[in-house]
C-alpha positions as CSV (number, residue, x, y, z in Angstrom):
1,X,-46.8,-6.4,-45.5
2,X,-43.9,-8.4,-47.1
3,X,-40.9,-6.2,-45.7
4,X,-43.0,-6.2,-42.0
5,X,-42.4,-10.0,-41.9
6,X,-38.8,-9.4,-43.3
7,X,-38.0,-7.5,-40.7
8,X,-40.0,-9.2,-37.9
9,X,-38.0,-12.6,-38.7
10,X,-34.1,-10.4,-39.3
11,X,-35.1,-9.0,-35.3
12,X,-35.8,-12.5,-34.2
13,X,-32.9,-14.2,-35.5
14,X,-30.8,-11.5,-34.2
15,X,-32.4,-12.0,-30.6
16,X,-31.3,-15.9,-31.1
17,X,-27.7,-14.9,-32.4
18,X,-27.7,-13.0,-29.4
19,X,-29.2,-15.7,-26.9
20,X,-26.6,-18.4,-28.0
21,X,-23.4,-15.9,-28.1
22,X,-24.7,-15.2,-23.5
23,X,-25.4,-19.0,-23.8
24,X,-21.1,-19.4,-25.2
25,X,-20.1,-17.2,-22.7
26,X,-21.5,-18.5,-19.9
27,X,-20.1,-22.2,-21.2
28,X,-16.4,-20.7,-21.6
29,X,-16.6,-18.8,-18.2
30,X,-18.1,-22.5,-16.3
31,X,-15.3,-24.3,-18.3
32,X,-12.7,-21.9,-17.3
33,X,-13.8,-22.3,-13.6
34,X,-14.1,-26.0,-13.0
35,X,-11.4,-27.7,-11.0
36,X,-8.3,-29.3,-12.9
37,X,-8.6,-33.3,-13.0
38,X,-5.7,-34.8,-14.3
39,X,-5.6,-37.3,-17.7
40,X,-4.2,-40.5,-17.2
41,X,-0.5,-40.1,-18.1
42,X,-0.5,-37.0,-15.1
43,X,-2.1,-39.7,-12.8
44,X,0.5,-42.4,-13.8
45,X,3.5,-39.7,-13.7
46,X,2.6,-38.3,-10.6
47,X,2.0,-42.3,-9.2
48,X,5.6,-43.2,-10.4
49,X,7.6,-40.0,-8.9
50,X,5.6,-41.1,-5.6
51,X,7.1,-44.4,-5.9
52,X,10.8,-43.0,-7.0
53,X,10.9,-40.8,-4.1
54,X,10.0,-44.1,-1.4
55,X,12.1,-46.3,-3.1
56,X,15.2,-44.1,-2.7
57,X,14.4,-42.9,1.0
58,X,14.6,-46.8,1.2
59,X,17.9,-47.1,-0.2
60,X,19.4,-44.0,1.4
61,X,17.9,-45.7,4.9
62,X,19.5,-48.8,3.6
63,X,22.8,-48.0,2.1
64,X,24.0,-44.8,3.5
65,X,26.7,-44.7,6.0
66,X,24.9,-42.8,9.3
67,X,27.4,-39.6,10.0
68,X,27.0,-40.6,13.8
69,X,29.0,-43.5,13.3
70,X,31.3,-41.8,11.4
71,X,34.8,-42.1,13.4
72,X,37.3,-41.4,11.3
73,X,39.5,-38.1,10.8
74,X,39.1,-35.7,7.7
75,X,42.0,-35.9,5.5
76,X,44.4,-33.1,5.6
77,X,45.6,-33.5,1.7
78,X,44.2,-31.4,-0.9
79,X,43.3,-32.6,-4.4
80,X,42.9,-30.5,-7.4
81,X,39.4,-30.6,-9.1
């Protein structure tokens, strides 16, 4: 009677093993499918590019000489680089 409860309890816990290895699987393959959120260093990285890329169309805008404007003649001397 002994060795029918042994094995009675080895076959249950080897139906749990089993049960929580699906219950892993099913965690990794929800994990692996959820959408990507940023931490906060992405958020404040991607915030400050946003704000380098305004700020310089703002100074190109401000400081660059239009080529429509441009009258002057290209110069026909050559310089060695």
């Amino acid at each position: 009677m002994n060795s029918y409860q042994d094995e009675m309890t080895a076959e249950y816990n080897r139906q749990r093993i089993i049960a929580e290895m699906k219950q892993i699987r099913l965690e990794h393959i929800a994990l692996g499918a959820r959408a990507y959120q940023p931490g906060r260093f992405a958020r404040l990285m991607f915030a400050f590019a946003n704000w380098m890329i305004a700020t310089g169309k703002q100074l190109r805008k401000r400081y660059e000489i239009p080529s429509a404007k441009c009258n002057q003649v290209a110069s026909t001397k050559r310089f060695a680089h």
